[in-house]
NUMARZA-98445 format. One record per residue: residue number from 1; residue in one letter; x, y, z of N, C-alpha, C in turn. Coordinates in steps of 0.1 Angstrom, whole numbers, plus 2048, in hexadecimal, padded with zeros to 3 digits. Example, Ala and Ser with C-alpha at 12.3 -4.5 7.8 and 13.67 -1.06 7.14 Angstrom:
2
+------+------+------+------+------+-------+-------+-------+------+------+------+
! resi ! resn ! n.xx ! n.yy ! n.zz ! ca.xx ! ca.yy ! ca.zz ! c.xx ! c.yy ! c.zz !
+------+------+------+------+------+-------+-------+-------+------+------+------+
!    1 !    A !  884 !  7C7 !  84E !   87B !   7D3 !   84E !  884 !  7DF !  84E !
!    2 !    S !  880 !  7EA !  847 !   889 !   7F5 !   847 !  881 !  800 !  84F !
+------+------+------+------+------+-------+-------+-------+------+------+------+
***
This chain:
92
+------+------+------+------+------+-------+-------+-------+------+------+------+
! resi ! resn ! n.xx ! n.yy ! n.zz ! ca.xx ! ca.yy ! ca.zz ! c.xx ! c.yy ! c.zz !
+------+------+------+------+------+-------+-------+-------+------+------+------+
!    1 !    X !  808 !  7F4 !  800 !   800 !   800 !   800 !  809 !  80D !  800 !
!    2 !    X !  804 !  817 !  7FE !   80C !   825 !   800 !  80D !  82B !  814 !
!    3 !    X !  81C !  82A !  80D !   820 !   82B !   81A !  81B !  836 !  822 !
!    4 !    X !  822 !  83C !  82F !   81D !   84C !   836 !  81E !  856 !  82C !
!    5 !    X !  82D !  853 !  826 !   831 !   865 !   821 !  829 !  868 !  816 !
!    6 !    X !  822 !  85D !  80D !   817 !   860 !   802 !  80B !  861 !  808 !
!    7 !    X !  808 !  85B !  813 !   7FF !   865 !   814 !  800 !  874 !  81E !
!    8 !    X !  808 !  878 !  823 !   80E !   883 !   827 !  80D !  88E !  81E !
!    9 !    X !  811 !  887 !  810 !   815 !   892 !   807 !  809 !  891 !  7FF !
!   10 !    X !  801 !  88A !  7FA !   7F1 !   88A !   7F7 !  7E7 !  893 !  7FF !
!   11 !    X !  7E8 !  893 !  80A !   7E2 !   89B !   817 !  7E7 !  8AA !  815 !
!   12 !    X !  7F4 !  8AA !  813 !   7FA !   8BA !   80F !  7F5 !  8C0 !  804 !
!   13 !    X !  7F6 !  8B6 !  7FD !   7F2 !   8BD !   7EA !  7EA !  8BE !  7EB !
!   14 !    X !  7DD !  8B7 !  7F2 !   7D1 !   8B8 !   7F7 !  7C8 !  8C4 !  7FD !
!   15 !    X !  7D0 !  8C7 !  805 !   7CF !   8D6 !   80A !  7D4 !  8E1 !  804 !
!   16 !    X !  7E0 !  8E0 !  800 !   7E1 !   8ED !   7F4 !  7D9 !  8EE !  7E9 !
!   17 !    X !  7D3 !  8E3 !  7E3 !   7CA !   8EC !   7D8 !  7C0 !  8ED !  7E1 !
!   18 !    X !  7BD !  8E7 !  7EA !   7AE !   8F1 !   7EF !  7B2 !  8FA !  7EF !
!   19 !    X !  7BB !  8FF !  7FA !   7C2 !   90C !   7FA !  7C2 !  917 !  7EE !
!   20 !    X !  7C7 !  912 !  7E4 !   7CD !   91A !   7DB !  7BE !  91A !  7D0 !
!   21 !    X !  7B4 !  912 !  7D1 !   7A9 !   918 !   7CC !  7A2 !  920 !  7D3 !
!   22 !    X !  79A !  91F !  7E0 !   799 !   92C !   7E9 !  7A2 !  938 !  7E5 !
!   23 !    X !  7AE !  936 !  7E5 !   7B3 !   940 !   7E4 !  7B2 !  949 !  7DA !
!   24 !    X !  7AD !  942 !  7CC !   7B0 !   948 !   7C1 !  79C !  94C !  7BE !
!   25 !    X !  793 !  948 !  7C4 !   785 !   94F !   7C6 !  78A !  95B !  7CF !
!   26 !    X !  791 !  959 !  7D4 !   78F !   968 !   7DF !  799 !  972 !  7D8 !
!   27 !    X !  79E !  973 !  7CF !   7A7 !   978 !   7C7 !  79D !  97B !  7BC !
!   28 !    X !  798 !  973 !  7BA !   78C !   978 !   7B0 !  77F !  983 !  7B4 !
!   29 !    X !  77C !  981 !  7C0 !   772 !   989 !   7C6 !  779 !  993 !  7CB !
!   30 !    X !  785 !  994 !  7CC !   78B !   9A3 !   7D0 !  78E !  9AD !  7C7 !
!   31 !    X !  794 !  9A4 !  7B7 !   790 !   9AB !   7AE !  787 !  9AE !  7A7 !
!   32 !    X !  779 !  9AA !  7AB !   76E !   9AD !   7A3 !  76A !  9B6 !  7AC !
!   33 !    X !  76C !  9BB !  7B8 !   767 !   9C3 !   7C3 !  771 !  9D3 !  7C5 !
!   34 !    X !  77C !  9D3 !  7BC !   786 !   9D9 !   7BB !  780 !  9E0 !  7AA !
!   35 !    X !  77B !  9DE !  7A5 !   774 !   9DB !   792 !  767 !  9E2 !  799 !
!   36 !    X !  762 !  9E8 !  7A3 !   755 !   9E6 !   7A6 !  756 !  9F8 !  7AB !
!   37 !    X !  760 !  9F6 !  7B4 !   76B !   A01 !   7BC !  76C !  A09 !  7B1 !
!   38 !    X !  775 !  A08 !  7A7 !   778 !   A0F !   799 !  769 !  A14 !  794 !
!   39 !    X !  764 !  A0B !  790 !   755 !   A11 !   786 !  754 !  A1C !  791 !
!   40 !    X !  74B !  A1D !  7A0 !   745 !   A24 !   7A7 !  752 !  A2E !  7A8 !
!   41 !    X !  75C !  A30 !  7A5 !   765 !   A3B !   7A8 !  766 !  A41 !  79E !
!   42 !    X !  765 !  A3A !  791 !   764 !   A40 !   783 !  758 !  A49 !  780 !
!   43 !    X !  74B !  A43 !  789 !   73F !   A4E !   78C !  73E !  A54 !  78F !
!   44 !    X !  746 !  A55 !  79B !   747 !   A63 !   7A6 !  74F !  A6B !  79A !
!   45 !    X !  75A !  A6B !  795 !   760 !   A74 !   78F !  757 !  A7C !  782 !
!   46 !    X !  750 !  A71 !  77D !   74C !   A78 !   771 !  741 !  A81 !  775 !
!   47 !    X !  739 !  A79 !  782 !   72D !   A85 !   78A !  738 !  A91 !  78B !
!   48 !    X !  744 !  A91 !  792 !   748 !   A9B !   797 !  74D !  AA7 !  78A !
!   49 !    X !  74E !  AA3 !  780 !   750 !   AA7 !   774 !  745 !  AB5 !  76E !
!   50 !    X !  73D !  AA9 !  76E !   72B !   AB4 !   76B !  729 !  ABC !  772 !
!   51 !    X !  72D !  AB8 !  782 !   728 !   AC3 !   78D !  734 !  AD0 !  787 !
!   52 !    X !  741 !  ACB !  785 !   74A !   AD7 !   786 !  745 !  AE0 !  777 !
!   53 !    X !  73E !  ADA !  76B !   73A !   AE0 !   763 !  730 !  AE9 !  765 !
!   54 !    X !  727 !  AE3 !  76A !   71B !   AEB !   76C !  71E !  AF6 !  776 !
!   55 !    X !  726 !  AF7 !  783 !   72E !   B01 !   785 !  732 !  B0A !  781 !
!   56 !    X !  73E !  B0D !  778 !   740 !   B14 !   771 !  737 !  B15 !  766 !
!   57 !    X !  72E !  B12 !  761 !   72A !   B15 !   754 !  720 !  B24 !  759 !
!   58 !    X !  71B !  B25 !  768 !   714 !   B32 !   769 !  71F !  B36 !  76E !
!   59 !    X !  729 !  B3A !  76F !   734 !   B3D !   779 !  73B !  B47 !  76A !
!   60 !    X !  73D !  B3D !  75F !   743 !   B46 !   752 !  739 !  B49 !  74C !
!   61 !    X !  730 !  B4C !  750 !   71F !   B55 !   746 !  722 !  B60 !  752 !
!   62 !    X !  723 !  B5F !  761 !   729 !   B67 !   76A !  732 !  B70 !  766 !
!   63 !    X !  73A !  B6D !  764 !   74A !   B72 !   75F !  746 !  B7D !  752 !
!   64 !    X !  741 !  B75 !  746 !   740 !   B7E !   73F !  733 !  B8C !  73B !
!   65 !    X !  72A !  B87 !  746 !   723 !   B92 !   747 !  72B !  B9D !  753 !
!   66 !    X !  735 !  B9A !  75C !   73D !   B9F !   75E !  745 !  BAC !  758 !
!   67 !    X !  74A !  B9E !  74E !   750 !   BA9 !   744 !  74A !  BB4 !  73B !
!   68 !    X !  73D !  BB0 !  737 !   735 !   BB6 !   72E !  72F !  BC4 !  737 !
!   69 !    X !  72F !  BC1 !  746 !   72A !   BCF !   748 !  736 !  BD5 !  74B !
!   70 !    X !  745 !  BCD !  74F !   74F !   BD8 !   750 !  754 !  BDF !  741 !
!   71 !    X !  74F !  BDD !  737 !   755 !   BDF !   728 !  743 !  BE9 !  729 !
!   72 !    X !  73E !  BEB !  729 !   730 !   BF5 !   72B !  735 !  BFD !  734 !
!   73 !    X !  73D !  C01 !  740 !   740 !   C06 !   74B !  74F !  C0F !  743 !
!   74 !    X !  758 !  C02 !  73E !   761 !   C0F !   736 !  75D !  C17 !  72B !
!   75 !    X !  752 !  C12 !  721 !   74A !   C19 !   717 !  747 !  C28 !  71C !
!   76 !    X !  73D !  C27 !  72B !   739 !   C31 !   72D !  745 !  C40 !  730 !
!   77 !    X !  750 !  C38 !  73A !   758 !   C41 !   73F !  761 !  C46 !  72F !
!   78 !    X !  764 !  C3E !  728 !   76A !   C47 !   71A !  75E !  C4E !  710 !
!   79 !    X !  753 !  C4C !  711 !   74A !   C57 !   70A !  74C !  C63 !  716 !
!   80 !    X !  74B !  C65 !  723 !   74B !   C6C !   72A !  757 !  C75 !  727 !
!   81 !    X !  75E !  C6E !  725 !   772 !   C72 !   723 !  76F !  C7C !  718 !
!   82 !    X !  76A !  C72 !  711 !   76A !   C7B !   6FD !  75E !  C88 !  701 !
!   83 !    X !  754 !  C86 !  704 !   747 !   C8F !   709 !  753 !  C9D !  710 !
!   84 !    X !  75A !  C9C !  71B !   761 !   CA4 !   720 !  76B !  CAD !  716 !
!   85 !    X !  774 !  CA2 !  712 !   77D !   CAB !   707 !  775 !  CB2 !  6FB !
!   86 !    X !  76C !  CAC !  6F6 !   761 !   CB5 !   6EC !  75F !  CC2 !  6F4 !
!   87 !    X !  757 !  CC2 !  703 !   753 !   CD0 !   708 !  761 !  CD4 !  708 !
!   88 !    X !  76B !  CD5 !  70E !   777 !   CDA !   70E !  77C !  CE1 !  6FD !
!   89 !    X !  778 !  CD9 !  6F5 !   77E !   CE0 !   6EC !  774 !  CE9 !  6E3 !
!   90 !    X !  767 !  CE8 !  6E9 !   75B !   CF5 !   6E3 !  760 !  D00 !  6E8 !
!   91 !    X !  762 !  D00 !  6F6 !   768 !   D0A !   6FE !  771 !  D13 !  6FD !
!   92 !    X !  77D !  D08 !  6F6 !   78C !   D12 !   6F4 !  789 !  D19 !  6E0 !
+------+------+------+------+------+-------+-------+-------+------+------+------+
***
């Protein structure tokens, strides 16, 4: 019959591939949980994306009506400018 050390060493091999198949499901469930991690983080960013657009999108309609009344604001002060030098030069 087979002596101790075969079955010693049947008993071992025995337990390593249990081993080493457990092992390789829970290797698999960490990377499909890790795959899962990614997608939901890849959400968050792209939410975070729209929010920062839509942000600034009234923020530079902001800005340029900004500019539109500071460019109305120098309009007025150089017609005032030119309005001045015209009286100035009726005068002399």
């Amino acid at each position: 019959m087979a002596d101790a050390a075969q079955i010693i060493l049947l008993i071992v091999i025995s337990v390593l591939t249990i081993l080493l198949a457990i092992l390789g499901v829970q290797v698999f469930l960490i990377l499909r949980e890790l795959r899962r991690t990614v997608k939901k983080a890849n959400k968050i960013l792209d939410d975070a994306g729209v929010i920062s657009q839509t942000v600034s999108s009234p923020l530079s309609s902001l800005f340029s009506f900004s500019a539109l009344s500071e460019g109305v604001k120098v309009g007025n002060l150089l017609a005032r400018f030119f309005k001045r030098k015209a009286g100035k030069s009726k005068h002399e």
